[in-house]
Legacy VTK file of the C-alpha trace (Angstrom):
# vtk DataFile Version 3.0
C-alpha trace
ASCII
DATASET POLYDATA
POINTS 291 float
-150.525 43.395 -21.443
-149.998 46.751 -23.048
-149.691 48.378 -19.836
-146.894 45.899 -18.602
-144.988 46.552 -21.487
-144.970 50.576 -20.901
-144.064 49.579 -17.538
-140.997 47.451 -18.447
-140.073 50.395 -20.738
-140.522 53.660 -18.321
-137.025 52.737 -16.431
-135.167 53.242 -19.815
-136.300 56.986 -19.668
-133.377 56.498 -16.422
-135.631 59.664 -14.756
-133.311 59.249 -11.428
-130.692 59.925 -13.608
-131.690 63.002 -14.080
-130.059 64.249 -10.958
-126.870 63.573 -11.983
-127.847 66.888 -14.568
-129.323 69.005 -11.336
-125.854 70.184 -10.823
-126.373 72.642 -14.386
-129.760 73.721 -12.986
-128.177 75.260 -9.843
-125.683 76.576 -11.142
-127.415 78.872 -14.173
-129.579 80.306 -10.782
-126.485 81.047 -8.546
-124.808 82.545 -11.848
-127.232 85.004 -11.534
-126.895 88.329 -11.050
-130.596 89.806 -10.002
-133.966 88.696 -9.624
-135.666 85.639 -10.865
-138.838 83.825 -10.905
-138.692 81.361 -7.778
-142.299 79.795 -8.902
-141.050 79.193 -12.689
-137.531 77.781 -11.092
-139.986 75.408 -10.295
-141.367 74.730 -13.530
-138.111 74.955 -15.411
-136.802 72.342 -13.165
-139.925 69.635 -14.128
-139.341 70.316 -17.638
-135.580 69.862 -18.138
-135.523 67.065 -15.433
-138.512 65.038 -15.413
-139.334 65.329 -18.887
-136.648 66.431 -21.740
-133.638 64.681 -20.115
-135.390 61.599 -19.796
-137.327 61.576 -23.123
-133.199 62.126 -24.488
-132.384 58.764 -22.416
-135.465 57.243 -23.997
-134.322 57.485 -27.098
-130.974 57.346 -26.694
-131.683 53.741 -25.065
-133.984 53.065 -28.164
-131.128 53.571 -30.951
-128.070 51.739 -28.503
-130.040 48.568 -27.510
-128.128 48.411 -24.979
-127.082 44.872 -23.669
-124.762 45.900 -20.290
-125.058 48.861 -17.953
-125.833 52.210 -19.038
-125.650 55.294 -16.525
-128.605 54.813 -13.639
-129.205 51.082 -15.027
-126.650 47.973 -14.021
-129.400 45.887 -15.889
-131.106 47.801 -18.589
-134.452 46.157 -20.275
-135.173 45.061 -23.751
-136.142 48.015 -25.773
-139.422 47.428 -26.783
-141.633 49.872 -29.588
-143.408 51.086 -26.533
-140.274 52.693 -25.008
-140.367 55.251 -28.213
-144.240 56.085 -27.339
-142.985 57.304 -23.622
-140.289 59.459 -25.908
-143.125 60.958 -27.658
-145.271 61.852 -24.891
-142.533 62.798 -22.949
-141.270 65.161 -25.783
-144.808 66.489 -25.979
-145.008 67.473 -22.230
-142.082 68.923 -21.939
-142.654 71.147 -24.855
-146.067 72.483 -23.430
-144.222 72.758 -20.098
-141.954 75.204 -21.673
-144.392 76.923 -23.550
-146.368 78.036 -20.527
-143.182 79.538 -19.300
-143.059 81.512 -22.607
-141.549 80.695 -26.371
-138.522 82.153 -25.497
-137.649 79.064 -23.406
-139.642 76.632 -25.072
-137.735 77.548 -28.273
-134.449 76.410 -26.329
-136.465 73.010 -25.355
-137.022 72.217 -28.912
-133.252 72.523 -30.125
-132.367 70.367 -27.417
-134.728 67.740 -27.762
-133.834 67.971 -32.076
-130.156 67.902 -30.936
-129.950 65.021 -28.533
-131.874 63.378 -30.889
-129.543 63.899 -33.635
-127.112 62.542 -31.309
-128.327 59.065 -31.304
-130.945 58.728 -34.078
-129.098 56.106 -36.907
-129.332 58.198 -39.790
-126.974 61.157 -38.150
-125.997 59.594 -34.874
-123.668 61.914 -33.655
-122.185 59.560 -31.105
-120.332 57.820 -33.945
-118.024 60.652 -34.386
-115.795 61.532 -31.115
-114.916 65.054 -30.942
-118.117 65.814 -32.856
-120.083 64.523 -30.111
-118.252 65.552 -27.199
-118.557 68.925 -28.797
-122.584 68.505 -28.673
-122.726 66.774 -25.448
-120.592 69.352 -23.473
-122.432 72.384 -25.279
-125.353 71.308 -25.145
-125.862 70.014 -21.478
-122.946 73.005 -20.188
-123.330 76.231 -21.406
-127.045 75.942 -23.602
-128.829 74.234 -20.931
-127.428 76.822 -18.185
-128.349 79.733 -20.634
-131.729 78.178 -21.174
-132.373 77.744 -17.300
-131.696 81.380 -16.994
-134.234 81.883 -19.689
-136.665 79.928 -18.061
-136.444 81.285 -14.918
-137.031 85.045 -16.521
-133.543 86.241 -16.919
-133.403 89.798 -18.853
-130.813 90.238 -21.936
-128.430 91.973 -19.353
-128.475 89.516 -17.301
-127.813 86.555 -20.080
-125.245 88.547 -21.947
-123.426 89.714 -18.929
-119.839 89.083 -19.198
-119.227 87.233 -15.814
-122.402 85.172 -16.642
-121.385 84.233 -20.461
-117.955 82.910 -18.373
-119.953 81.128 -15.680
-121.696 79.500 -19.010
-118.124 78.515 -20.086
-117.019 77.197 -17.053
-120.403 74.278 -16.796
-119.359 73.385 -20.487
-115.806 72.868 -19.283
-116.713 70.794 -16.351
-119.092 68.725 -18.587
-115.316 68.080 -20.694
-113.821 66.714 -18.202
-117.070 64.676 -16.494
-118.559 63.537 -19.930
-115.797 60.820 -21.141
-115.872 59.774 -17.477
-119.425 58.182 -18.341
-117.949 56.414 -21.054
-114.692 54.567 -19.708
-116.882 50.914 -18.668
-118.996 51.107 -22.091
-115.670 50.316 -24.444
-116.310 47.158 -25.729
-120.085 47.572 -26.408
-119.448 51.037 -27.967
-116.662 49.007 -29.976
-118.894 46.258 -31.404
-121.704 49.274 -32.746
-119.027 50.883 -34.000
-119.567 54.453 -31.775
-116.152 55.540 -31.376
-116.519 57.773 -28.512
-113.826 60.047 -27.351
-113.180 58.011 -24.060
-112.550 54.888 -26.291
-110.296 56.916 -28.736
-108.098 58.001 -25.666
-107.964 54.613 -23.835
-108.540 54.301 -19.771
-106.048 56.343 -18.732
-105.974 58.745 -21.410
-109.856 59.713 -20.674
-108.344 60.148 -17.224
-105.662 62.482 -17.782
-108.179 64.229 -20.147
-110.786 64.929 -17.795
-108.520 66.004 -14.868
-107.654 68.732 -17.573
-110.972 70.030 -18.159
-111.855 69.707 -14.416
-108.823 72.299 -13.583
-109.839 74.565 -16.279
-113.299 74.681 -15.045
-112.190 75.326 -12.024
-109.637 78.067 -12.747
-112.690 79.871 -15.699
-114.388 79.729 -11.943
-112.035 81.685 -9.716
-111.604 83.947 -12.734
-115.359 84.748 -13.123
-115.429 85.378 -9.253
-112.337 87.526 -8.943
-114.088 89.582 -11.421
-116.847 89.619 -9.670
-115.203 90.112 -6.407
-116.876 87.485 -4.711
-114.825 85.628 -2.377
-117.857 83.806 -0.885
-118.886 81.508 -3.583
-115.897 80.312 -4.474
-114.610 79.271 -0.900
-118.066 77.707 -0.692
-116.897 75.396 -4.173
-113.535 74.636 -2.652
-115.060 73.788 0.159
-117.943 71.520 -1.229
-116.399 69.628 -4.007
-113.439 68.595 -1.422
-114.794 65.260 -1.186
-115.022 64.887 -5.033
-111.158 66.091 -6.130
-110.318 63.156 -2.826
-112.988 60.494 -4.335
-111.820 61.265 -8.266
-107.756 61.422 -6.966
-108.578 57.847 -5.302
-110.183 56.657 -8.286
-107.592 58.043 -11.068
-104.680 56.364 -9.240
-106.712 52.915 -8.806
-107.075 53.078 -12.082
-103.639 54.036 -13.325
-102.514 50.406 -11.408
-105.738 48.405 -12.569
-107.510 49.450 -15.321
-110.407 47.121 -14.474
-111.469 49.509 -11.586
-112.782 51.880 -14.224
-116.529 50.030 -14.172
-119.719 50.998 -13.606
-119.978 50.980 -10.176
-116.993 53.072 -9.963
-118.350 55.548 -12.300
-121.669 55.898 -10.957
-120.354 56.524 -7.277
-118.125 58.883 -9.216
-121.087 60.407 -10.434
-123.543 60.552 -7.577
-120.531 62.031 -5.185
-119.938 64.958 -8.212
-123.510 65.854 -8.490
-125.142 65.669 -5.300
-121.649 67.653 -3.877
-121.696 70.449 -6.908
-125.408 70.794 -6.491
-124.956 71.564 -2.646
-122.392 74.060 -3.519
-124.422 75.809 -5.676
-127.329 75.810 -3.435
-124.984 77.096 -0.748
-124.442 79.783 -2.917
-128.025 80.850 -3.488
-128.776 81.290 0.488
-126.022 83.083 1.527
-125.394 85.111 -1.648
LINES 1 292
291 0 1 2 3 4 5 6 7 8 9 10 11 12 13 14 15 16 17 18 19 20 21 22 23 24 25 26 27 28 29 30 31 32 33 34 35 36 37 38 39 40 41 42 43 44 45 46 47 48 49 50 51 52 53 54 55 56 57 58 59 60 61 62 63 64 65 66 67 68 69 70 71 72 73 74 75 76 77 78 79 80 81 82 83 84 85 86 87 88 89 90 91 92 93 94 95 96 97 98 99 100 101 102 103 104 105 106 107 108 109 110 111 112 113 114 115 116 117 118 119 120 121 122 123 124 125 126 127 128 129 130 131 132 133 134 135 136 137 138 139 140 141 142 143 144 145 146 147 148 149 150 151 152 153 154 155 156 157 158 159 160 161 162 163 164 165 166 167 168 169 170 171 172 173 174 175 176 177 178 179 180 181 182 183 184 185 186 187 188 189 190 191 192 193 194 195 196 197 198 199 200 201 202 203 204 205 206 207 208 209 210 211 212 213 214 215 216 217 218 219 220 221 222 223 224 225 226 227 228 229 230 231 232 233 234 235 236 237 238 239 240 241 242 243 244 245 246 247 248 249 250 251 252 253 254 255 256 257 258 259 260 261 262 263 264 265 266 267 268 269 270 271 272 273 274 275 276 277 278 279 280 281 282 283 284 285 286 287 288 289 290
């Protein structure tokens, strides 16, 4: 019985999800500039994606209780006490994951674990307050988790603090400003009745819309800039190129919207997000093999 229940409450940790995230992974490694550890790439990648993003779903799921569909799940399950004892374990491992790879790194594990934490835990809950949150959520998951995958991967100060790289850092926190209220556009009524007002709510369906084209551009522009300076013509003709399909699919989307609001759901959202972060992912890839 007590292993059925851990089994009903292992697809709230949403670990598929995870590689909606991959696209930040990538990217910190094509960023760059001189050699890294291929073999703790490998490790980094287990402990950011199998274990501390889904021990921050985990819990996330515990504090919501969420009734409808949450990103990965159409049909969540009842949260049940044993859904906090994955959290736990999952926190654990990932910590001593990160610790073989040096304190450095596992030092940046901890905060975000505390802060995505603080993010849905009921006695700070961060998502209650909009630009609060987006603040986190963009930081956190953009430029901090790039920065930490660098320093996972054995990235020297010169490399971190490089001024093209720092920019590069910028530039995922500004695509996770435009993506991040994207996730939030079919959750308004549920977010409404626990009394989260998230930013995507605050702006209504359109106005997340026009918000996250914004931060999409200026991603994209922080990019051309950080590869002008680095006069490297490759890598950005290989993004262009690449996340084609996801400025046609997001265009499509944005005016189906603007005429029907109702088209902003979750199945819209999570084809929105699997065509983003399987396409940015492949770009960055691109950009490690023929760097």
């Amino acid at each position: 019985m007590l292993i059925a229940n851990y089994k009903k409450a292992l697809p709230l940790l949403r670990i598929p999800f995870s590689v909606y995230l991959m696209p930040v992974f990538w990217f910190g490694l094509s960023a760059l500039r001189g050699p890294w550890s291929g073999g703790r790439a490998v490790g980094v990648f287990v402990v950011l994606h199998l274990l501390a993003y889904p021990a921050s779903n985990g819990y996330n799921s515990y504090y919501d209780k969420d009734e409808g569909s949450i990103g990965g799940l159409k049909a969540p399950p009842k949260v049940t006490p044993e859904l906090l004892h994955l959290v736990w374990l999952f926190d654990a491992l990932a910590v001593a994951g990160a610790a073989l790879l040096g304190w450095p790194f596992a030092a940046l594990v901890v905060v975000y674990l505390l802060v995505s934490k603080a993010y849905s835990y009921e006695g700070i809950r961060l998502k209650k307050y909009p630009l609060l949150s987006t603040l986190v959520v963009v930081v956190f998951q953009g430029a901090f988790t790039l920065l930490m995958t660098q320093v996972g991967v054995g990235a020297t100060s010169t490399q971190l603090f490089e001024k093209t790289n720092l920019l590069l850092a910028l530039v995922s926190t500004l695509f996770l400003c435009g993506s991040y209220p994207l996730t939030q556009v079919y959750q308004h009524e549920e977010d409404a009745r626990r009394g989260d007002r998230t930013l995507s709510l605050r702006l209504g369906i359109r106005g997340t819309f026009i918000f996250a084209a914004i931060g999409l551009l200026a991603g994209a522009g922080a990019l051309g800039l950080a590869y002008w300076l680095r006069q490297e013509i490759r890598p950005l003709l290989i993004f262009l190129v690449a996340t084609g399909p996801v400025v046609a699919l997001f265009s499509r989307w944005a005016w189906a919207v603007w005429h029907d609001e109702a088209a902003a759901d979750f199945e819209h959202t999570m084809r929105m997000n699997q065509v983003s972060s399987l396409c940015l992912s492949a770009a960055f890839i691109a950009m490690l093999l023929w760097r």
